[in-house]
C-alpha positions, -999 to 999 in steps of 0.1 A, spaced: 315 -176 -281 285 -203 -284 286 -201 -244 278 -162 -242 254 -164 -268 238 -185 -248 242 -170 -217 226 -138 -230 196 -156 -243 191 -170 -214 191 -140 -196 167 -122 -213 137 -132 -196 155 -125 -161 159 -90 -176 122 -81 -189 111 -95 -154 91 -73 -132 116 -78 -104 145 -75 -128 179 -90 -118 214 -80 -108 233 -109 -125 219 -102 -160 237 -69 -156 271 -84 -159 260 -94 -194 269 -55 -203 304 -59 -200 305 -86 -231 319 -62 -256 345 -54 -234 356 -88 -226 354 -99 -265 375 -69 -271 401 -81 -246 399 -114 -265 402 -101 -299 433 -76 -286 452 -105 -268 447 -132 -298 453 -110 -324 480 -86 -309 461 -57 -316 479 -17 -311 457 -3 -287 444 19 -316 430 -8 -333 412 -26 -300 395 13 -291 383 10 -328 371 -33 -327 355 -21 -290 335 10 -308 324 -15 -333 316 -39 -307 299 -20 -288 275 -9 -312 266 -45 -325 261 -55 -296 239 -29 -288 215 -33 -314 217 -71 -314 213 -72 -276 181 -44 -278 166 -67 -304 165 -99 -280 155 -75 -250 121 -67 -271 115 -94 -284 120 -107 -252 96 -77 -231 69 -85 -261 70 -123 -251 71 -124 -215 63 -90 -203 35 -76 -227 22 -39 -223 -20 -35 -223 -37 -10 -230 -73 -10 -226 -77 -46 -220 -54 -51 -255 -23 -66 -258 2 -40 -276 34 -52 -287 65 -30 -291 84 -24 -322 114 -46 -321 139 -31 -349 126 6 -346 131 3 -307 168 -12 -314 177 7 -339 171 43 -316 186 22 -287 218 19 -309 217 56 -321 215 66 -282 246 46 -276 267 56 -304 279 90 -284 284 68 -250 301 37 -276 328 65 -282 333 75 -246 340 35 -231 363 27 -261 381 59 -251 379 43 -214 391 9 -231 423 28 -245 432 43 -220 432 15 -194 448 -7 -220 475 22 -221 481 23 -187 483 -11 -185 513 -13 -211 530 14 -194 530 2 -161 542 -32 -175 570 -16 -194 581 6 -166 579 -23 -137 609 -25 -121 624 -61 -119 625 -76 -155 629 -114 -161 667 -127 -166 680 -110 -200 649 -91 -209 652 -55 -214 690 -51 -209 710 -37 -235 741 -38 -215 752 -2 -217 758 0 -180 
């Protein structure tokens, strides 16, 4: 957990950046991959991991917005008139969150369902380890 904390921080800069970059991008798909973390660990229904990737999603969001501002307001300042003008960090994070509250719902909806096809085409693969899923009824 330390490590992508980390890792985001220290991709902030990359991402205000005039040129941007590409690799900073993967950093998006860190709720997902703490939700498959959280769902494996904890043996989670799938019900509960759509709601812990919701959740995720959206604290992410706003904690990820805050760094990405105070991050544009460091290294990336706007001008105006000759002026250094600095955005607002929390107001800017907050609307950032409310904007992805709607999309939050559809990717934990995506999450379910590729956790639930994932289950079924586990449970309905053909060759089973010795012993496991026979009942012996012929």
């Amino acid at each position: 957990m330390t490590a992508l904390v980390a890792l985001h921080l220290a991709s902030l800069p990359a991402e205000v950046s005039k040129g941007g970059s590409e690799i900073a991008a993967l950093l998006y798909l860190s709720p997902t991959a703490i939700t498959c973390l959280i769902h494996l660990r904890l043996r989670l229904n799938i019900s509960a991991a759509i709601f812990v990737h919701y959740v995720l999603t959206i604290a992410w969001t706003f904690l990820h917005a805050v760094g990405l501002h105070y991050a544009t307001n460091a290294y990336n300042p706007m001008m105006r008139s000759g002026q250094r003008v600095e955005m607002a960090v929390y107001s800017n994070a907050w609307n950032d969150t409310l904007e992805m509250a709607g999309w939050a719902i559809a990717f934990a909806a995506t999450y379910g369902v590729v956790c639930y096809t994932a289950v079924s085409a586990a449970i309905n693969y053909g060759p089973c380890p010795a012993g496991a899923g026979t009942d012996n009824s012929g």
